[in-house]
C-alpha positions in Angstrom: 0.0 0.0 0.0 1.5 3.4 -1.2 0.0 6.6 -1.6 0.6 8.9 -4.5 -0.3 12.6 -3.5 -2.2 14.3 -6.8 -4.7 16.3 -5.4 -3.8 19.8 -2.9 -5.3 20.2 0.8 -7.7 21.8 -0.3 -9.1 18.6 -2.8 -7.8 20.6 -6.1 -5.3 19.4 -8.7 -4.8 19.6 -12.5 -5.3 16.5 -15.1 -1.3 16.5 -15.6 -0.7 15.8 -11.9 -3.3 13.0 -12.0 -2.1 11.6 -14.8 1.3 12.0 -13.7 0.3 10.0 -10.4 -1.5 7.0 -12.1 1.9 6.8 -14.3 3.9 6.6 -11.2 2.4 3.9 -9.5 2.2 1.6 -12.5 6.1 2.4 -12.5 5.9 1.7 -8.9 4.5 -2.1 -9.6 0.7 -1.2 -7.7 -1.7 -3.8 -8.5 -4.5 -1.8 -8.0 -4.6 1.9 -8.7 -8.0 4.0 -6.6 -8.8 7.2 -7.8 -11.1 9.1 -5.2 -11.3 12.3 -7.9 -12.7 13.6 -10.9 -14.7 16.6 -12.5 -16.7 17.6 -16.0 -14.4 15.9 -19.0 -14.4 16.9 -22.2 -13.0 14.5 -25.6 -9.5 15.9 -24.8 -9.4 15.1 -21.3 -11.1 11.0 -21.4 -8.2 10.8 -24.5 -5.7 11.6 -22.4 -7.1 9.6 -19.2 -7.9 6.6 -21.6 -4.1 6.7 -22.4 -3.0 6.7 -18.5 -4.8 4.1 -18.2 -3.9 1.4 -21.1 0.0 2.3 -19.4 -1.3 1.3 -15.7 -2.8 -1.6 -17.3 -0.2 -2.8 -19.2 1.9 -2.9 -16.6 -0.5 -5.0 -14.8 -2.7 -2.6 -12.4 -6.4 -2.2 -12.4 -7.9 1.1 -12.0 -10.7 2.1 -10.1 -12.4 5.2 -10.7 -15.5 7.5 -8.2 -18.3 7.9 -10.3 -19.0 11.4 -9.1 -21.1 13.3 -6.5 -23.0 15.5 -9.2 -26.3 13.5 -10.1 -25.3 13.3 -13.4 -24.1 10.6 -16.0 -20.9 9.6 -15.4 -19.9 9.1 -19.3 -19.6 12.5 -18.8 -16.6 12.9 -16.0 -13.5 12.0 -16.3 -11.2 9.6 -15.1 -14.9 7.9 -14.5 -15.7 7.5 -18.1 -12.0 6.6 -19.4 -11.8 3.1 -21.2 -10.5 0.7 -18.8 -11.7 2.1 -15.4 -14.3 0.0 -13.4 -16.6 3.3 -12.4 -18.0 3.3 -8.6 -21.4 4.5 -8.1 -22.6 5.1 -4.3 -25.8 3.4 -2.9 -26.9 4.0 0.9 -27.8 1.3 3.5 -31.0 0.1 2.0 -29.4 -0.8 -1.2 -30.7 3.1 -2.8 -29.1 4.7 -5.0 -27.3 7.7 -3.3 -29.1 11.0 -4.2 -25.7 12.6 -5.2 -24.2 9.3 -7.1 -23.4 9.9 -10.5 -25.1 6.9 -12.9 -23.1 4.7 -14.5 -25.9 3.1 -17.2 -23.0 4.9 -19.7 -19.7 3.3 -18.7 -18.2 -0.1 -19.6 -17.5 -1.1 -16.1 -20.0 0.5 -13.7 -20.4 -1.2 -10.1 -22.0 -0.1 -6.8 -20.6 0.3 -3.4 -21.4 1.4 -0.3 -21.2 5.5 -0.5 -23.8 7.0 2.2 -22.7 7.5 6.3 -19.0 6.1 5.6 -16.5 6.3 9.1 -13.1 7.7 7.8 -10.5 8.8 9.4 -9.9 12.8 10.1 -6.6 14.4 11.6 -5.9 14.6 15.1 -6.4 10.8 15.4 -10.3 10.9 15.1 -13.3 9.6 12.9 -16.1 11.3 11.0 -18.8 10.3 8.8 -19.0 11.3 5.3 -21.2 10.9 2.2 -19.6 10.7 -1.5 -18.2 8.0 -4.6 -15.0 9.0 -3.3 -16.1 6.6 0.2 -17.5 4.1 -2.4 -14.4 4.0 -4.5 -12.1 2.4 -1.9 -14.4 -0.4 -0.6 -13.8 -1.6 -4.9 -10.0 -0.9 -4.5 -9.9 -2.8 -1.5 -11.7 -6.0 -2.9 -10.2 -6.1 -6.1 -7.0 -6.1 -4.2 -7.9 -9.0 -2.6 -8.8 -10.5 -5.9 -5.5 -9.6 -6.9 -3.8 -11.4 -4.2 -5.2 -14.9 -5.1 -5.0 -14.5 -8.9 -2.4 -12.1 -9.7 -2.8 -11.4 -13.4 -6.3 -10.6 -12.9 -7.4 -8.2 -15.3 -9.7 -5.2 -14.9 -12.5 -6.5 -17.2 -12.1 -10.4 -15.4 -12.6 -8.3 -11.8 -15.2 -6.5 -13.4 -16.9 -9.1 -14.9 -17.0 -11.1 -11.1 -18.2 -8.1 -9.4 -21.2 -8.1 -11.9 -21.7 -11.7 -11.3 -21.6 -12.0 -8.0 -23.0 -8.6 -7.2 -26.4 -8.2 -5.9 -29.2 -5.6 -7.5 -29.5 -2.2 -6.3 -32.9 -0.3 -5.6 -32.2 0.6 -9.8 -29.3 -1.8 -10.4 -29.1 0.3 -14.0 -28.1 3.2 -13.1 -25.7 2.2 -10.6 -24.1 -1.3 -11.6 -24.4 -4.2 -9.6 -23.3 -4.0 -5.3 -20.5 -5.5 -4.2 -20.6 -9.0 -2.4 -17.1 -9.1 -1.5 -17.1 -12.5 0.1 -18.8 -14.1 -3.4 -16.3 -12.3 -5.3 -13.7 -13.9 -3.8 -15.2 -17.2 -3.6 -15.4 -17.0 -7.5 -12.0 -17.0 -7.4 -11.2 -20.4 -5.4 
């Protein structure tokens, strides 16, 4: 587990310094690269992230990509719509989709992850609660670094592809993808 810093204290950053980040951790051999970000994209900016991620993948790293917090499609924010990313959606406790998610009916890899109430850590050694894809997105990571663990040269689409099947359906499972069963998904891999 690294951490590549891309964004400022203030949650702000520029497409070069993403880009620049997801570069350095395929360099850096991660098997699984989470990407808690993202904003409006444009044909330009999905190229360019499309690209970034073809590198991480051919040196063997799966990204995973927040769907965004802006009720809107997510084919049209970027990383979340770049070829390649499995796209995290946020659904709430009941299995609802999250009134802030962004869909993911649009993107080749949507799934669905717990994104409503999350506990996360805060500074001065304390906890919080917080709502957001960017909570979602690292209950994926973690999982598909798991699946990683028992079959190494898993690939984005195969992780993808177990998530769906072993998912479960959402309140409107089209809009945000199929939700996680983590201890199915790794099951299919035994």
């Amino acid at each position: 587990i690294t951490s590549i810093k891309v964004l400022n204290s203030y949650g702000m950053g520029t497409q070069k310094g993403i880009i620049n980040g997801i570069i350095e951790a395929a360099d850096k051999g991660a098997d699984v690269i989470s990407l808690s970000l993202g904003g409006p994209s444009n044909d330009r900016r999905q190229r360019a992230y499309s690209e970034a991620v073809a590198y991480a993948k051919k040196a063997g790293a799966i990204v995973i990509a927040a769907a965004g917090n802006s009720s809107m499609n997510a084919k049209d924010y970027s990383p979340a719509n770049a070829d390649g990313i499995i796209t995290v959606s946020a659904v709430d406790h009941e299995l609802q989709q999250a009134t802030f998610t962004n869909t993911v009916q649009d993107v080749k890899m949507g799934i669905a992850a717990p994104g409503v109430g999350i506990y996360s850590t805060v500074p001065n050694n304390a906890y919080d609660t917080y709502n957001g894809t960017s909570m979602a997105t690292p209950y994926v990571a973690g999982l598909v670094g798991l699946m990683k663990s028992l079959q190494p040269d898993l690939t984005a689409e195969e992780a993808h592809r177990i998530l769906q099947k072993t998912g479960t359906k959402t309140s409107d499972t089209r809009l945000t993808g199929r939700f996680i069963q983590p201890a199915k998904a790794v099951n299919a891999l035994r």
